[in-house]
C-alpha positions, 0 to 999 in steps of 0.5 A: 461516503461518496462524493459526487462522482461515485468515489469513496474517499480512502488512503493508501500507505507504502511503509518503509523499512530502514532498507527502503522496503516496503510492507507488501501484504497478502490478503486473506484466503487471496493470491493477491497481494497489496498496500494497506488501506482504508476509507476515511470516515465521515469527519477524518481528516486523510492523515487521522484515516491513515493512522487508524487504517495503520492500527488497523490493517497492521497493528501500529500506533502513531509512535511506530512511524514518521511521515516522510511525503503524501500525494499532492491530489487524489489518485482515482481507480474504478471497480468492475461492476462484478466487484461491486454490491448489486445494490450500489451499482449505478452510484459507487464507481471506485476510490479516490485515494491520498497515498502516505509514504511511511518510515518505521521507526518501531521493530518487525515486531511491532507489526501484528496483522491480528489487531482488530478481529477482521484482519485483512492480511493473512501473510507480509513481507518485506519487498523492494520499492517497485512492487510486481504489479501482475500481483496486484488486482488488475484495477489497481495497478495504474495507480500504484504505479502512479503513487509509487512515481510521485512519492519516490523523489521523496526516498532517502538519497541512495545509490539503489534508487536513484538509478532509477529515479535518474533514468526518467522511469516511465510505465514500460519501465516500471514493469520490467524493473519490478520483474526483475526485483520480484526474485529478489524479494523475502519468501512471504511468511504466512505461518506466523500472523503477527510477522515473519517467523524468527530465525 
């Protein structure tokens, strides 16, 4: 489903631990890693795409989390044509996104990336709120950074955060201070599908 430009419409979620970390996923048999997301299908509304994407994607229900912001309009990326299906090229041109910004309120456990049998993350972890971008697909990266901006005025008001939010972040910004957190995060669990290894 295309809308008149040649955008298929699609959600994104960044999903919030009780730490304000976000789930940051590996997709399969990939270095890259990425946010949940999904097409909205024919007759969904953006918020009944994003919890199925969710179930999908992660493994969880309704119940396992609140919605806590959106984005306000769409969020556009191209994709390279050597990405795209020889016989759409000339009519798909790349997503359209409404970007969802999730707490949970399940358990880790709760998170299984083999709920459906095509499962699109082989690892997860927890990753502080700015994401390092060089591991993000090249085309993608302006608009994470874009709905990571819009969504952060809405993260519980601590300390951490609001430094940055204080500080009027802009692009440059936004890199050096994902650099710098990208040491900082959880090592990726990659044994375990159904989530990080106990212990």
């Amino acid at each position: 489903m295309l809308d008149r430009d040649g955008f298929r419409p699609n959600v994104g979620i960044v999903l919030l631990n009780h730490r304000n970390q976000v789930f940051w996923g590996k997709r399969l048999r990939t270095h890259s890693w990425q946010f949940p997301q999904g097409g909205i299908k024919y007759g969904e509304t953006p918020e009944q795409a994003m919890y199925r994407e969710l179930h999908e994607e992660v493994g969880l229900q309704q119940q396992h989390v609140r919605i806590i912001a959106r984005t306000r309009d769409w969020l556009r990326y191209e994709v390279p044509d050597h990405f795209i299906r020889r016989d759409a090229r000339g009519h798909y041109r790349g997503q359209k996104q409404i970007w969802f910004l999730l707490q949970l309120m399940g358990h880790d456990s709760d998170l299984n990336l083999r709920a459906t049998d095509h499962p699109e993350f082989d690892a997860w972890r927890w990753n502080e709120y700015w994401v390092p971008l060089d591991v993000v697909i090249e085309f993608k990266r302006r608009v994470y950074e874009m709905a990571l901006t819009e969504l952060a005025r809405f993260l519980p008001r601590t300390g951490h955060y609001n430094r940055y939010l204080r500080a009027g972040m802009r692009s440059q910004r936004f890199d050096e201070e994902a650099g710098l957190h990208a040491s900082d995060t959880e090592p990726a669990q990659s044994v375990d599908l159904r989530g990080p290894a106990s212990g």
